[in-house]
Kinemage of the C-alpha trace (Angstrom):
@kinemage 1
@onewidth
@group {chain A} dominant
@subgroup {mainchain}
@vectorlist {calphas} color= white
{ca unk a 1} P 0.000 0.000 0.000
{ca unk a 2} L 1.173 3.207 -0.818
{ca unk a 3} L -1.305 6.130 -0.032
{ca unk a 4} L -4.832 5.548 0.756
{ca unk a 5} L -7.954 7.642 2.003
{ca unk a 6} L -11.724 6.668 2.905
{ca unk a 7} L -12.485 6.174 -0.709
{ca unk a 8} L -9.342 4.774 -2.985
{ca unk a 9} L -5.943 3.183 -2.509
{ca unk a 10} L -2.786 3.071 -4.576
{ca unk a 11} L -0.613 0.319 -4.173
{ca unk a 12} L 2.124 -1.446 -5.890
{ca unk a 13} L 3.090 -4.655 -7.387
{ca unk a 14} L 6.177 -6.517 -8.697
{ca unk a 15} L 4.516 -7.949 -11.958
{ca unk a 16} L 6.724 -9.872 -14.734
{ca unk a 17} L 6.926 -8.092 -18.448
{ca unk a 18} L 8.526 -8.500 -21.708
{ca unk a 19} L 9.687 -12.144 -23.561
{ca unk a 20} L 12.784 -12.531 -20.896
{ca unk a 21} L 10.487 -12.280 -18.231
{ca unk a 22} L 11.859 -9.138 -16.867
{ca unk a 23} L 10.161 -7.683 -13.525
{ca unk a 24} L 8.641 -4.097 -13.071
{ca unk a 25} L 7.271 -2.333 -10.118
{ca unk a 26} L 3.570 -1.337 -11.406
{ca unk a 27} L 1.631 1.327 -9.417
{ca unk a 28} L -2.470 0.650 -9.252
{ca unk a 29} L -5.050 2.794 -7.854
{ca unk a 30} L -8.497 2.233 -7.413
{ca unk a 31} L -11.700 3.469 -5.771
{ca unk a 32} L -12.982 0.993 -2.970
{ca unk a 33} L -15.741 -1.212 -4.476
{ca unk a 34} L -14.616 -0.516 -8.250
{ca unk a 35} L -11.848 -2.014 -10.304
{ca unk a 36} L -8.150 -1.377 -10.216
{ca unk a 37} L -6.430 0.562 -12.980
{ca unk a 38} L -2.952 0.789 -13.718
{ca unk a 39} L -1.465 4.217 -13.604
{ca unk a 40} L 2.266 3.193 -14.618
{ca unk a 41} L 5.544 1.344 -13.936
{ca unk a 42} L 8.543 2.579 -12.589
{ca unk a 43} L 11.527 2.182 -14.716
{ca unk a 44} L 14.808 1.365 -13.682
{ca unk a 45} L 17.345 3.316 -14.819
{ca unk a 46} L 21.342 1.462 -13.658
{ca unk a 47} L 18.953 0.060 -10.620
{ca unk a 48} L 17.601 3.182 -9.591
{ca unk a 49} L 13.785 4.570 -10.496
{ca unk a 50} L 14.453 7.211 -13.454
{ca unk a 51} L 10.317 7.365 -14.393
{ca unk a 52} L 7.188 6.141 -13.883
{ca unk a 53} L 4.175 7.622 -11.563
{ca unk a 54} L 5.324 10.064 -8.595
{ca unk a 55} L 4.634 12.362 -5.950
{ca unk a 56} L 0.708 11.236 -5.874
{ca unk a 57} L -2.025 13.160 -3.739
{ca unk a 58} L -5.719 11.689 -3.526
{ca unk a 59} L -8.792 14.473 -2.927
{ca unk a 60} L -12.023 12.128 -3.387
{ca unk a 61} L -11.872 9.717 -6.344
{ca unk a 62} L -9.203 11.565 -7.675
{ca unk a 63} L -5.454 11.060 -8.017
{ca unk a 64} L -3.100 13.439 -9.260
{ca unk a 65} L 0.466 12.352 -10.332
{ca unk a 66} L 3.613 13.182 -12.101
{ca unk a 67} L 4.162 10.630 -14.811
{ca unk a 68} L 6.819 10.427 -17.699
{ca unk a 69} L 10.844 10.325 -17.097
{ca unk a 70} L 14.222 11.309 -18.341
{ca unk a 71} L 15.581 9.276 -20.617
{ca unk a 72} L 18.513 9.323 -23.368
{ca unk a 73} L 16.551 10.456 -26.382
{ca unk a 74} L 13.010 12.058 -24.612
{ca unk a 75} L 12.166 13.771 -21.487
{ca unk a 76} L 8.709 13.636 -20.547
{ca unk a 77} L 6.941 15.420 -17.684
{ca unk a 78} L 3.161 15.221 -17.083
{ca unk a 79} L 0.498 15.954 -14.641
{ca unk a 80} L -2.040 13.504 -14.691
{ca unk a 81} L -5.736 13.543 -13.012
{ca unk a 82} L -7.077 10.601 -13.354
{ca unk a 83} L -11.058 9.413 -11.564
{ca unk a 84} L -10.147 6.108 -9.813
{ca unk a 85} L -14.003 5.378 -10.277
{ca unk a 86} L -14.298 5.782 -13.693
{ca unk a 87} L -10.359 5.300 -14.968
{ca unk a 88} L -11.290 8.345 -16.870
{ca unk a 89} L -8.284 10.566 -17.503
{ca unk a 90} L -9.152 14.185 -16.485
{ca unk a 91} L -5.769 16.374 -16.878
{ca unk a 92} L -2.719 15.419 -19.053
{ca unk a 93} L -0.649 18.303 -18.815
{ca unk a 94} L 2.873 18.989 -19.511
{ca unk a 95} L 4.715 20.552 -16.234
{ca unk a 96} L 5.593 23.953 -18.207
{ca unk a 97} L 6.712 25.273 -21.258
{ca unk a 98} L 10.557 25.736 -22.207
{ca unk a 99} L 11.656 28.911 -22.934
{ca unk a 100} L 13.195 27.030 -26.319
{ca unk a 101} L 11.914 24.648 -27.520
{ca unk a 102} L 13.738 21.116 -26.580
{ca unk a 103} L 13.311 17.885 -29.000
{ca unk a 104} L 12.438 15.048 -27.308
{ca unk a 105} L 11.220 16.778 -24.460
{ca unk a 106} L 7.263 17.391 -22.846
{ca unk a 107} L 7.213 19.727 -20.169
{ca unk a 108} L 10.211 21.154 -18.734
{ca unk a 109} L 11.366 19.160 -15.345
{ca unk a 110} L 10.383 17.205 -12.666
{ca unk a 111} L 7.673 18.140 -10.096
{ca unk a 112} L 8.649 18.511 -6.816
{ca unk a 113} L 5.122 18.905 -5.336
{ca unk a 114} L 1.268 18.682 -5.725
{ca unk a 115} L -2.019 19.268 -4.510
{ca unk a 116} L -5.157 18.744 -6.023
{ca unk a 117} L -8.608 19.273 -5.475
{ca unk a 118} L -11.700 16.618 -5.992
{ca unk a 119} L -13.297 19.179 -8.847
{ca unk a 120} L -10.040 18.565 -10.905
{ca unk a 121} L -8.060 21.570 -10.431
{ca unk a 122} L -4.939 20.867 -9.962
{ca unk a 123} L -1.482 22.740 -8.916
{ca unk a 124} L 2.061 21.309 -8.793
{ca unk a 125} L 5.963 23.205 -7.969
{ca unk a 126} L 8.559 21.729 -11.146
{ca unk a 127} L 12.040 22.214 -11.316
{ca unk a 128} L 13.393 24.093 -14.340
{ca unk a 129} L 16.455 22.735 -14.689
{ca unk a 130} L 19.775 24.251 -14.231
{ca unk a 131} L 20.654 26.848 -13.150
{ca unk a 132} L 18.073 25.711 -10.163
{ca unk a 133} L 15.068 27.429 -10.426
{ca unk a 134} L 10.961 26.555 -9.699
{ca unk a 135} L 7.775 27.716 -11.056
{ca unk a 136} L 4.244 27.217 -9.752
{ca unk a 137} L 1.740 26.033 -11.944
{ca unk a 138} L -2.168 25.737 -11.629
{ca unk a 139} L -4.625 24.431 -13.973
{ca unk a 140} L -8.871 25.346 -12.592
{ca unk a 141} L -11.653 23.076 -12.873
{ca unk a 142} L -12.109 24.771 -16.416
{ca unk a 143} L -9.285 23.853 -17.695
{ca unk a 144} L -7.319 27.499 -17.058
{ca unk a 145} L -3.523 27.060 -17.000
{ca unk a 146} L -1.790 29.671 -15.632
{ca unk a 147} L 2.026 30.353 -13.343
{ca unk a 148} L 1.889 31.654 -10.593
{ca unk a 149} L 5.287 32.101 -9.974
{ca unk a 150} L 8.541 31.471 -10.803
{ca unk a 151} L 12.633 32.051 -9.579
{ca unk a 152} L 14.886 30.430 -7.594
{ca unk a 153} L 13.607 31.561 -4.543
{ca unk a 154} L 10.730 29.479 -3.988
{ca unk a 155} L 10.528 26.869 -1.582
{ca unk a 156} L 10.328 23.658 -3.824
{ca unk a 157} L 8.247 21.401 -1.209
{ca unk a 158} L 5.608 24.202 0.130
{ca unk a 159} L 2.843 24.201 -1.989
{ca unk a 160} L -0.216 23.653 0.310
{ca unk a 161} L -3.903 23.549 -0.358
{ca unk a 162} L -6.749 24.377 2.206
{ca unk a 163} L -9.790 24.836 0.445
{ca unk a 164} L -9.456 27.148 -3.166
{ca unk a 165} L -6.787 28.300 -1.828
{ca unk a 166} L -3.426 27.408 -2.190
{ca unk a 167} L 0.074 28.398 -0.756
{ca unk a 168} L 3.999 28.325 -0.566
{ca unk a 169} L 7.101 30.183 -0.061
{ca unk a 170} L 8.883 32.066 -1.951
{ca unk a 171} L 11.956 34.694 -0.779
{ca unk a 172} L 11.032 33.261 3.000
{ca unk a 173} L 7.782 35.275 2.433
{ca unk a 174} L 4.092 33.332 1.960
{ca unk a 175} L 2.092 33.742 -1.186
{ca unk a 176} L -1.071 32.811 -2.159
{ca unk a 177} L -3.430 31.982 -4.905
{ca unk a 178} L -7.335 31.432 -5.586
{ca unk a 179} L -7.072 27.318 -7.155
{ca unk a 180} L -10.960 27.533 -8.835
């Protein structure tokens, strides 16, 4: 078991793949009393997870995730919101936008945190890359994508959510914006 609430679970399993009977760590979630879905495997990368689902947060039915990986010829960096009831996908979003354009690459880092609501809206904290620096994203119920913020200031692990509202640090200082 990795995270659960009163209405879903996400868990993990070592499941065989490919001919050679490889094995792969597989992360499930589902919503008690409906069926499991699969929301990806972790990849190994010279024995050490390089991709696959992370950093997930449950509101309601509803897990949000980072999914994707770097590899040698692609990077790819998603948000996902996926209904565990359902299996319906409701977000797949890239984590930002390069400045210039990268081939190979969706989105432009790794998340280092996120918080979602169980209307859809969702807000994560990625890492640009070098030289270090973070920007906060948030997508609304409607669909809205916006940043919030961005430098090398901000706090990369204090996004928070209470209600439509969320919150982190950046310069030491707390900021805040409406999540609708």
């Amino acid at each position: 078991m990795l995270l659960a609430d009163a209405q879903v679970a996400l868990y993990s399993v070592v499941e065989p793949v490919g001919i050679y009977h490889e094995k792969e760590v597989r992360i499930h979630g589902c919503a008690y009393g409906h069926r499991p879905y699969l929301l990806g495997g972790i990849e190994l990368c010279y024995g050490s997870p390089c991709g696959g689902p992370a950093r997930e947060t449950l509101a309601g039915p509803l897990v949000a995730y980072e999914d994707g990986g770097g590899g040698e010829v692609a990077h790819i960096y998603v948000v996902i919101v996926r209904n565990l009831r359902t299996g319906r996908i409701i977000r797949r979003v890239p984590t930002g936008t390069p400045v210039t354009a990268k081939p190979g690459w969706v989105g432009i880092g790794p998340t280092t945190a996120i918080v979602v609501k169980p209307d859809g809206a969702v807000a994560w904290i990625v890492e640009t890359g070098y030289p270090t620096e973070y920007q906060v994203h948030a997508v609304d119920k409607s669909g809205s994508s916006r940043t919030l913020a961005a430098g090398a200031d901000i706090d990369p692990f204090s996004l928070a959510l209470a209600g439509s509202t969320l919150y982190w640090t950046e310069n030491g200082q707390p900021m805040s914006a409406p999540l609708n």
